[in-house]
BAFI-3210 file (N, C-alpha, C; in Angstrom, 3 decimals, decimal comma, padded with zeros to 6 digits):
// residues 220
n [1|2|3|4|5|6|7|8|9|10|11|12|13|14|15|16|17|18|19|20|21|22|23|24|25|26|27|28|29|30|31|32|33|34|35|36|37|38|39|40|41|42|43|44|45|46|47|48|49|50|51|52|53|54|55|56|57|58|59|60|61|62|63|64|65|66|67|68|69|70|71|72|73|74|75|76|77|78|79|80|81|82|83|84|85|86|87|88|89|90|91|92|93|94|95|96|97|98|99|100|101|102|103|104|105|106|107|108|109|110|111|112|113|114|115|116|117|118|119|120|121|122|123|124|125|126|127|128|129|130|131|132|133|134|135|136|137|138|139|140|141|142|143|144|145|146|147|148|149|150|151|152|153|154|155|156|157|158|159|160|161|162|163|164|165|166|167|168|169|170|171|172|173|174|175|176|177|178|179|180|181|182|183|184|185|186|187|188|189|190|191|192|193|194|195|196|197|198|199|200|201|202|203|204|205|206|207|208|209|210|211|212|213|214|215|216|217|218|219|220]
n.u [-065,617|-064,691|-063,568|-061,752|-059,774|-058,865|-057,615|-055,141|-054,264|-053,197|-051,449|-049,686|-048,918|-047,383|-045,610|-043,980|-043,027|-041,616|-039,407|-038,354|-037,511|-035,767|-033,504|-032,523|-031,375|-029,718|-027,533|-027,639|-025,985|-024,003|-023,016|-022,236|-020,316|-018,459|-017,604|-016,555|-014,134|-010,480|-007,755|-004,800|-002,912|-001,491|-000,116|002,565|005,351|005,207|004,145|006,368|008,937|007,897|007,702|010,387|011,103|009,968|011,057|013,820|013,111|012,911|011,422|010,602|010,950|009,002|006,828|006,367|006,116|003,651|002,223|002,515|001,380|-002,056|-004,363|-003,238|-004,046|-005,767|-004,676|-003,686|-000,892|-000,144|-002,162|-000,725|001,572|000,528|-000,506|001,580|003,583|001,781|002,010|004,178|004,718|004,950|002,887|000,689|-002,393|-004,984|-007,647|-007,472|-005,407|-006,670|-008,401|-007,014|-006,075|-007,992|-008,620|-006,548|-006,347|-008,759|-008,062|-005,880|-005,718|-003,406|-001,735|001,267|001,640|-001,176|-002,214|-000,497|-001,053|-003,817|-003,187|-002,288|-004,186|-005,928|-004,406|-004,059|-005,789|-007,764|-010,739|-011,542|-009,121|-008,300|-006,827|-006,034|-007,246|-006,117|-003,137|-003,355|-003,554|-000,557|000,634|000,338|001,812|004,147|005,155|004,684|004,999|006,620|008,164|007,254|009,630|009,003|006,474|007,720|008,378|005,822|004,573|006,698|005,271|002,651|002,840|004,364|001,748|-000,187|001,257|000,644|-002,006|-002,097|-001,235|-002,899|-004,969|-004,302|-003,585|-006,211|-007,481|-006,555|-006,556|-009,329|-009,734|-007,959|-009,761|-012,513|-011,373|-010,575|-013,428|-014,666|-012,692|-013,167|-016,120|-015,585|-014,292|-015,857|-018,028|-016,466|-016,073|-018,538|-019,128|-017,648|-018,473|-021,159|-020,467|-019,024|-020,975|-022,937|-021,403|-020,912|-023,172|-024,245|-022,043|-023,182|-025,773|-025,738|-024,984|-027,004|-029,114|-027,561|-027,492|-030,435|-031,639|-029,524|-031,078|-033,589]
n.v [003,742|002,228|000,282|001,423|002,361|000,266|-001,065|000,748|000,286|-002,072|-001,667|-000,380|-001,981|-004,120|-002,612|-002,039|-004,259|-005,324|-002,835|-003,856|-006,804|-006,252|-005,011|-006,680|-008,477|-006,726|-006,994|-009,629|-009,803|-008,538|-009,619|-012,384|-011,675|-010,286|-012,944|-014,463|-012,981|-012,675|-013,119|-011,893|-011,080|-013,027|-014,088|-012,296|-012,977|-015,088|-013,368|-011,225|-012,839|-013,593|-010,755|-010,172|-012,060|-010,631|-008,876|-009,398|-010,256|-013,761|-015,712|-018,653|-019,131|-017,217|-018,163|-020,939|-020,183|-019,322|-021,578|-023,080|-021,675|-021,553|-020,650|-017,851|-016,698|-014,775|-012,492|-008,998|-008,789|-010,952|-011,621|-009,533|-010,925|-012,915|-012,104|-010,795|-013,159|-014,482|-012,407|-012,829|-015,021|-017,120|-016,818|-014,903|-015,389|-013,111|-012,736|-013,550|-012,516|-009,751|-010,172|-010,612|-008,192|-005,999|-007,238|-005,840|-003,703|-002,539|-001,996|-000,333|001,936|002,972|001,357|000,456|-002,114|-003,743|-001,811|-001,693|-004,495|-004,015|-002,397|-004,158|-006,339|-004,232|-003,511|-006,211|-007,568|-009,979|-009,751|-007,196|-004,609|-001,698|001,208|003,841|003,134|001,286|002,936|004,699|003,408|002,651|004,323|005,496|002,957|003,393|006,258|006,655|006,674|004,474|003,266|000,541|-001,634|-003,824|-002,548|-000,961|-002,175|-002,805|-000,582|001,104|-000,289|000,347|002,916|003,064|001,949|003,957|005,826|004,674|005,203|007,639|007,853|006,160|008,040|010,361|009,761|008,854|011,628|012,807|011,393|011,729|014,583|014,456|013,142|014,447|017,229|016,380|015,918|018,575|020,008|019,153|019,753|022,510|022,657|021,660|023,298|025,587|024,925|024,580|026,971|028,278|027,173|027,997|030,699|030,524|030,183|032,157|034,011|033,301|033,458|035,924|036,829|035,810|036,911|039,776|039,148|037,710|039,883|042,042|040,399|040,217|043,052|043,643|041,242|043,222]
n.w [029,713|032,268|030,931|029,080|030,838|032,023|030,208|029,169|032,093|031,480|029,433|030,939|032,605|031,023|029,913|032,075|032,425|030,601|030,553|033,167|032,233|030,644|032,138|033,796|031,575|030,789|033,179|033,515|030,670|031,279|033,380|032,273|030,641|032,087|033,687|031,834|030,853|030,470|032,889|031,929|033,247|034,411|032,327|031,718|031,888|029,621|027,384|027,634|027,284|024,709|023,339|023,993|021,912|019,217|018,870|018,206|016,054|015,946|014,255|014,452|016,761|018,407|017,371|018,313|021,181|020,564|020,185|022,227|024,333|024,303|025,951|025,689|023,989|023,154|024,141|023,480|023,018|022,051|020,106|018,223|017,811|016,232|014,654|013,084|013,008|010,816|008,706|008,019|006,517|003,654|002,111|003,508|005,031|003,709|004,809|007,649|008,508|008,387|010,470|012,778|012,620|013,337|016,138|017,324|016,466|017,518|020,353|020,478|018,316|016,914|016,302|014,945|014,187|013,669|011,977|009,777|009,243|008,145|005,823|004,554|003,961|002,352|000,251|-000,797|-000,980|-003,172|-003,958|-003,974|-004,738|-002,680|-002,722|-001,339|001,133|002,247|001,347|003,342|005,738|005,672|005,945|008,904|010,144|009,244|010,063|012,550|016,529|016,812|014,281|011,841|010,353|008,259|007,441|005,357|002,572|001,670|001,771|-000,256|-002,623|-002,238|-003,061|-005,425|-007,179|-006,592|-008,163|-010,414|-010,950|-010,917|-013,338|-015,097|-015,080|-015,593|-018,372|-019,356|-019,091|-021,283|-023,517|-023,638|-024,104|-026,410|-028,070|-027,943|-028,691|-031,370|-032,507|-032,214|-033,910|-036,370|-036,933|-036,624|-039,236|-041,205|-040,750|-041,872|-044,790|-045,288|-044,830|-046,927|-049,612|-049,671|-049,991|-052,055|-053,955|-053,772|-054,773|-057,677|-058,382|-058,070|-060,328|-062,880|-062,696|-063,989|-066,499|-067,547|-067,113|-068,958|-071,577|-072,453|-072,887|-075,193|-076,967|-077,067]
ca.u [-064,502|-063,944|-063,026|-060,356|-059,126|-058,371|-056,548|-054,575|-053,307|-052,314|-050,157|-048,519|-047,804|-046,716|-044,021|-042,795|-042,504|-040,591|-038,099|-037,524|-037,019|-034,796|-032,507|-032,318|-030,859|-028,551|-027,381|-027,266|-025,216|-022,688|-022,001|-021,673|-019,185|-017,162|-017,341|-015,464|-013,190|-009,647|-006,995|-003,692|-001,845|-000,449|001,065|002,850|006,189|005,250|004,391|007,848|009,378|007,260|007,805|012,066|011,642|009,479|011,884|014,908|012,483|013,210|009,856|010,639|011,151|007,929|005,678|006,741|005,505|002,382|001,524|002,624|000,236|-003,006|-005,056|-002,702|-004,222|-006,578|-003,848|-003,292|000,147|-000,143|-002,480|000,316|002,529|-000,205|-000,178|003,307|003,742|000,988|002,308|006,084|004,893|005,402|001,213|-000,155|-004,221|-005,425|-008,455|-006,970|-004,481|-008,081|-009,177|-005,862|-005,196|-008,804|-008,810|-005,800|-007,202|-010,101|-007,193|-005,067|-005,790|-002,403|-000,324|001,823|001,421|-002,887|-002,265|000,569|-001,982|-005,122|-003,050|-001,568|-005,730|-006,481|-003,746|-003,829|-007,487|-007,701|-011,684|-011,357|-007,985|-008,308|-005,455|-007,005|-007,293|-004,044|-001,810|-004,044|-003,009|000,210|001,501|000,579|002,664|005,568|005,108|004,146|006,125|007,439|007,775|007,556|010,024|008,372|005,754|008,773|008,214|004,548|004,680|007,232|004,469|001,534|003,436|003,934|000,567|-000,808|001,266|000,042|-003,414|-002,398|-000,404|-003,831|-005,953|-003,899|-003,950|-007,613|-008,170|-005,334|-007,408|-010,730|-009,185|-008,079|-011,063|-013,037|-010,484|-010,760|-014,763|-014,599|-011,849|-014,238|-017,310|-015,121|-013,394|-017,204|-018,532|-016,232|-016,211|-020,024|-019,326|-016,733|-019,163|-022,325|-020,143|-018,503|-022,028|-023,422|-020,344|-021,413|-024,793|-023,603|-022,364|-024,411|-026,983|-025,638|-024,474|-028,233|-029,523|-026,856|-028,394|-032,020|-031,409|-029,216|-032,303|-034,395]
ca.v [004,356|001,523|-000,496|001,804|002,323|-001,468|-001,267|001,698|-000,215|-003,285|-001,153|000,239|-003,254|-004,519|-001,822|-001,970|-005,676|-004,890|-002,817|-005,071|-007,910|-005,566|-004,295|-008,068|-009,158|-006,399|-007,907|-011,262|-009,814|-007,990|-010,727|-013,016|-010,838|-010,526|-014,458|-014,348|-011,704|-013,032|-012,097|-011,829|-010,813|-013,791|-014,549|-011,507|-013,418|-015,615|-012,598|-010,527|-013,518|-012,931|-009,508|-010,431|-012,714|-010,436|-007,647|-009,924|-011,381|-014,904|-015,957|-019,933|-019,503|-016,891|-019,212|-022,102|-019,526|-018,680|-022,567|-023,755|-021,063|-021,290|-019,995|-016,370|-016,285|-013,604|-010,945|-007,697|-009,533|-012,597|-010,770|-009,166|-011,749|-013,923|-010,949|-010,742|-014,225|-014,648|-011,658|-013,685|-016,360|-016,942|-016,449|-014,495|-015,541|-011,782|-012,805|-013,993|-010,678|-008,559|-010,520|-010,110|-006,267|-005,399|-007,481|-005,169|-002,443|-002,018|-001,710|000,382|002,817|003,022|000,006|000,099|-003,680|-003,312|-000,872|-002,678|-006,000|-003,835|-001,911|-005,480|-006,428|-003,438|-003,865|-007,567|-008,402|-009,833|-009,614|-005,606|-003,916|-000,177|002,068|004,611|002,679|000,590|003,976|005,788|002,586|002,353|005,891|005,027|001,896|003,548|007,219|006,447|006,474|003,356|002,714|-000,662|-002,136|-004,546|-002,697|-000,065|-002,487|-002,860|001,297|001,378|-000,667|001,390|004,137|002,779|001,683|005,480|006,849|003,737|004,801|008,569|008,131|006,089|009,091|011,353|008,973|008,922|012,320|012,925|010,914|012,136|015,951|014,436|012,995|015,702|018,155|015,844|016,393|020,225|020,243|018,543|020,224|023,712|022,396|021,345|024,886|026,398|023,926|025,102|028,713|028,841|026,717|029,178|032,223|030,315|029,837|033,373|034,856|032,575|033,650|037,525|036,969|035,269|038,091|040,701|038,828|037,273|041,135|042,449|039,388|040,691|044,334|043,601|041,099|044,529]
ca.w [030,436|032,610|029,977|028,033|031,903|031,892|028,836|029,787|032,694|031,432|029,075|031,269|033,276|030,180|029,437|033,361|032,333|029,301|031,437|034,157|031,614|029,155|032,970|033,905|030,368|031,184|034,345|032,896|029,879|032,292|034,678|031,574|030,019|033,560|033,947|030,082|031,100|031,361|033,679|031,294|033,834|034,562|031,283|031,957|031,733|028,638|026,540|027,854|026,043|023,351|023,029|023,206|020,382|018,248|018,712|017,530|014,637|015,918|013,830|014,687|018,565|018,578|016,825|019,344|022,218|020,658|020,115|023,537|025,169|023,517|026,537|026,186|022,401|023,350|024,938|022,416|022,792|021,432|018,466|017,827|018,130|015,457|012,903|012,155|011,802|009,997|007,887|007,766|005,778|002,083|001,337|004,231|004,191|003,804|005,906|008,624|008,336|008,361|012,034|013,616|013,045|013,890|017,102|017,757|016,086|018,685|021,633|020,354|017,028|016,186|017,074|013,721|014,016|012,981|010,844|008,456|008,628|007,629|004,440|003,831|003,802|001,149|-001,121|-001,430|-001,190|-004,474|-004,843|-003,868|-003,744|-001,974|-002,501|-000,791|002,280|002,129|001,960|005,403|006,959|006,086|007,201|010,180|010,344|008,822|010,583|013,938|017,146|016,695|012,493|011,324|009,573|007,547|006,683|004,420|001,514|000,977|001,646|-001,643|-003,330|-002,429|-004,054|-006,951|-007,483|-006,683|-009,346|-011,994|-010,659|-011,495|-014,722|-016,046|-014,972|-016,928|-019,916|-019,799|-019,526|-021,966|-024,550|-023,888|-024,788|-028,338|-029,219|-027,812|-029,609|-032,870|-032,642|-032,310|-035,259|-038,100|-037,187|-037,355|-040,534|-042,047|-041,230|-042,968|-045,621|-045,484|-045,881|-048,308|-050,477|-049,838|-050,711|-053,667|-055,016|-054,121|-056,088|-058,922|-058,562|-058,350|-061,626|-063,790|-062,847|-064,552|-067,273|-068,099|-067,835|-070,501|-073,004|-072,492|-073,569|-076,621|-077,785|-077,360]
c.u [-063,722|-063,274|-061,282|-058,974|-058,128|-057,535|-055,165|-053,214|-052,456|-051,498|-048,986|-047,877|-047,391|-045,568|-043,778|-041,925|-041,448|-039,368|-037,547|-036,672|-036,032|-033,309|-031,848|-031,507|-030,020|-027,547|-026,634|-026,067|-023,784|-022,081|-021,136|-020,552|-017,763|-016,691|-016,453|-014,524|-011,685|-008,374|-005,524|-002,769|-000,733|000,241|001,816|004,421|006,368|005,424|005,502|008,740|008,860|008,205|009,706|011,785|011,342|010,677|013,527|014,478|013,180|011,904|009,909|010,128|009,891|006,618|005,676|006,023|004,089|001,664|002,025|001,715|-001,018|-004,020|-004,872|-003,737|-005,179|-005,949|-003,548|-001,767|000,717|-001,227|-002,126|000,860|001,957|-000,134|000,705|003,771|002,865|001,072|003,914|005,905|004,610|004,049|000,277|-001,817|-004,630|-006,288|-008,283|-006,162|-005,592|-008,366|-008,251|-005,498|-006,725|-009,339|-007,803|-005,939|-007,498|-009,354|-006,623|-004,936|-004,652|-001,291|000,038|001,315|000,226|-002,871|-001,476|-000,618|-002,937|-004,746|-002,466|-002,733|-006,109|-005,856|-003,619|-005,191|-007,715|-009,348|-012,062|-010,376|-008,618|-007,057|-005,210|-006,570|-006,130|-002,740|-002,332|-003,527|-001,580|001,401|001,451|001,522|003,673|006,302|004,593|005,557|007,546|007,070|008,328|008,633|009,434|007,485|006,433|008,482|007,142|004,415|005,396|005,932|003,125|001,768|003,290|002,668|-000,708|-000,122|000,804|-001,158|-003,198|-002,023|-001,861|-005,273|-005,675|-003,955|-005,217|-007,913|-007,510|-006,409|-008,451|-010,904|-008,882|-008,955|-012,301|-012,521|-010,840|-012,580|-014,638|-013,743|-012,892|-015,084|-016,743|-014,841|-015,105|-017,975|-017,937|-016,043|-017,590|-020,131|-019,119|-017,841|-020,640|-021,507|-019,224|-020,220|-023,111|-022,376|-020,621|-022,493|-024,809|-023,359|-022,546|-025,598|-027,298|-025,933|-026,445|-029,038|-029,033|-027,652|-029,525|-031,897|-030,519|-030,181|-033,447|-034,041]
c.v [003,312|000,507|-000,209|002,072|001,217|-001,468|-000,552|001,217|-001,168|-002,676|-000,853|-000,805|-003,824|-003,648|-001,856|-003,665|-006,263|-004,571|-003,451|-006,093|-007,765|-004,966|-006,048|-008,796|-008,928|-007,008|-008,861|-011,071|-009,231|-009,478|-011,738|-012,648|-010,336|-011,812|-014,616|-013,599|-012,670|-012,384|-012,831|-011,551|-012,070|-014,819|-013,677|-012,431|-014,209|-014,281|-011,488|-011,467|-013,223|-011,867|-009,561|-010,767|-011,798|-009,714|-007,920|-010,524|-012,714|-015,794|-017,116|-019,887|-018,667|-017,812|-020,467|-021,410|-019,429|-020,187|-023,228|-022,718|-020,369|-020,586|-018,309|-016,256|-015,142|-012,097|-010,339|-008,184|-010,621|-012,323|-010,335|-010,048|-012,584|-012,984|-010,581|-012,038|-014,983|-013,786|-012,161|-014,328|-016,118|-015,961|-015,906|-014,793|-013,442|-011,424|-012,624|-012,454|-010,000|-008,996|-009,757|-008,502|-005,568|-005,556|-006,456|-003,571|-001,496|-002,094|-000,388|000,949|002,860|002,276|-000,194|-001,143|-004,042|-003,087|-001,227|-003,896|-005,241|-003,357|-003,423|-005,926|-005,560|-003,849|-005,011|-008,154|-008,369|-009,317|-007,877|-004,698|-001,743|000,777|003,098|004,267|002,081|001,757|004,743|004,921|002,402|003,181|005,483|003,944|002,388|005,244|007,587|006,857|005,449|002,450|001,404|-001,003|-002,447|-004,201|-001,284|-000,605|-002,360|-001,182|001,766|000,897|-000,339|002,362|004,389|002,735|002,934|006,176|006,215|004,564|006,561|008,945|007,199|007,111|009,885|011,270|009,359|010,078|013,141|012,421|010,984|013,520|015,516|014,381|013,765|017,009|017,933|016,172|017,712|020,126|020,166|019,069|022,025|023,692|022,081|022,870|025,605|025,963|024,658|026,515|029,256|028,438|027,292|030,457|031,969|030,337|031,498|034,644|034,312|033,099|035,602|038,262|036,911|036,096|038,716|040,259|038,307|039,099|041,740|041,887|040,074|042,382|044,493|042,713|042,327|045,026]
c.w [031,242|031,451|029,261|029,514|031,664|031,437|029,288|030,838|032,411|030,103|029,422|032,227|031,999|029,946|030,995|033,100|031,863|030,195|032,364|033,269|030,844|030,754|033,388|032,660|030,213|031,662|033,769|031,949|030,325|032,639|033,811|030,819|031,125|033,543|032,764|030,220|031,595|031,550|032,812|031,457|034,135|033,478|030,953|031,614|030,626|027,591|026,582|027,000|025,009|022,881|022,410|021,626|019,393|018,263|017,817|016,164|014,738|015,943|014,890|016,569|018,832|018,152|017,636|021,048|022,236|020,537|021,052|024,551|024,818|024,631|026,847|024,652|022,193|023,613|023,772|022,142|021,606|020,069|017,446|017,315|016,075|014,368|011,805|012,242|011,130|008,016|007,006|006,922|004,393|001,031|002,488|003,952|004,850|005,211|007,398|009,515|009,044|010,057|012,840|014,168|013,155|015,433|018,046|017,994|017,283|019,700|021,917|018,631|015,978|016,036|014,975|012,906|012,985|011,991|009,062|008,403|007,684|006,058|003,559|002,708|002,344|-000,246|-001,608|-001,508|-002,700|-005,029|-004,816|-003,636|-003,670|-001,355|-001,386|001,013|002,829|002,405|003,330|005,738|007,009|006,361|008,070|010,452|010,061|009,751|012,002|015,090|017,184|015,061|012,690|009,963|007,757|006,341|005,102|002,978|001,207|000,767|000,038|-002,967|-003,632|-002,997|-005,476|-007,651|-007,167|-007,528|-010,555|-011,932|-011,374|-013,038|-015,781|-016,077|-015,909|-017,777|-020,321|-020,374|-020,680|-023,723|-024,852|-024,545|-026,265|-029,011|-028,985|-028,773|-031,466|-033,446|-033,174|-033,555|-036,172|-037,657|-037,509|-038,874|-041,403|-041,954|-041,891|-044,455|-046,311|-045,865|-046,397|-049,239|-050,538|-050,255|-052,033|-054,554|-055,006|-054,930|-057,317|-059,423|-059,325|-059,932|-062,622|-063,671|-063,746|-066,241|-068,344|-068,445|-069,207|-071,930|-073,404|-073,325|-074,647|-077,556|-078,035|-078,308]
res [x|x|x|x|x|x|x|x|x|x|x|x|x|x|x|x|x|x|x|x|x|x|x|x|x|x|x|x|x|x|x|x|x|x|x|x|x|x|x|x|x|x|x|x|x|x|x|x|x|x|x|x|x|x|x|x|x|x|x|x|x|x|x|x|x|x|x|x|x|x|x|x|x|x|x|x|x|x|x|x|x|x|x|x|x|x|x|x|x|x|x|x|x|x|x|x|x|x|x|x|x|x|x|x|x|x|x|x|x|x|x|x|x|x|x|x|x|x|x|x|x|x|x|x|x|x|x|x|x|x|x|x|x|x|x|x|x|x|x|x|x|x|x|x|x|x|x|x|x|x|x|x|x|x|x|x|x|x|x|x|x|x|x|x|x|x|x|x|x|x|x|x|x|x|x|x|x|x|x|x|x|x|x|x|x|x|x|x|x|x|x|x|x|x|x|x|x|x|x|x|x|x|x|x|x|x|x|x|x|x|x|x|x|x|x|x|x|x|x|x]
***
């Protein structure tokens, strides 16, 4: 008894140990996550420029903002700011696209902005495109409070590429009905094939019957 006592206890100082050490890690992971925390208020006047230029689409003079204030590069601003001209350029990197409008994403659900990068993301990811996913995102970008421009063209192009996607559905099942159809035909067309040629041969049979009786009773 004393023994399993023993035990007993030092279970249960081991799990108070646990929680202290698991509320403490807390702690530690708070404060460290305050100390990282930065105050974006005072680029409050850089990204108001910003915001002008984007609004005039003066890519050149925005891209000159966002690489003369690399310590704003964190603000939902300047995310922004990195998405659409990241999206401007001749070969957008998809990837890159995918970081941008989820760092935005997770702010703000519906910021057009996000939402045009992430359907950019579906429909152009060459090793998986997702139609699917590409047109949810880019209603939003185009049907929001504030519709995007920009994203009007790739929207025409998701279109398209949902009626290719329904005009080879229809094909398919368009062609699976013929040769389904063509099946069923020849096995109808062989049964009756089959039962003309059993009732051609029991009419044959019918009468050649008679005809063998008649013989027999004139040899009598």
């Amino acid at each position: 008894l004393v023994f399993w006592q023993q035990k007993i206890e030092e279970e249960e100082e081991e799990e108070e140990e646990a929680e202290e050490e698991a509320e403490v890690g807390a702690d530690e992971e708070a404060e460290s996550e305050e100390e990282h925390e930065i105050d974006f208020s005072k680029f409050d006047s850089i990204i108001a420029k910003g915001e002008e230029l984007y609004d005039n689409r003066e890519w050149d003079e925005l891209q000159k903002i966002v690489d003369e204030n690399p310590d704003a590069s964190e603000a939902p601003a300047m995310q922004k700011f990195k998405l659409m001209l990241e999206l401007n350029k001749k070969k957008p990197n998809v990837n890159q696209v995918r970081n941008y409008a989820d760092n935005i994403i997770a702010e703000n659900p519906n910021s057009p902005e996000a939402n045009y990068g992430l359907a950019y993301f579906y429909y152009y990811n060459n090793k998986k495109r997702n139609i699917t996913e590409a047109d949810k995102h880019i209603k939003i970008a185009i049907k929001g409070k504030n519709p995007l421009k920009e994203a009007e063209k790739l929207a025409s192009e998701i279109n398209k590429a949902k009626l290719i996607k329904i005009v080879i559905i229809l094909l398919i099942i368009t062609i699976f009905l013929i040769v389904i159809g063509s099946i069923v035909f020849k096995k109808i067309k062989a049964k009756r094939k089959a039962k003309a040629e059993t009732e051609n041969k029991n009419i044959e049979n019918s009468i050649a019957t008679p005809a063998e009786g008649s013989k027999g009773e004139d040899t009598t």
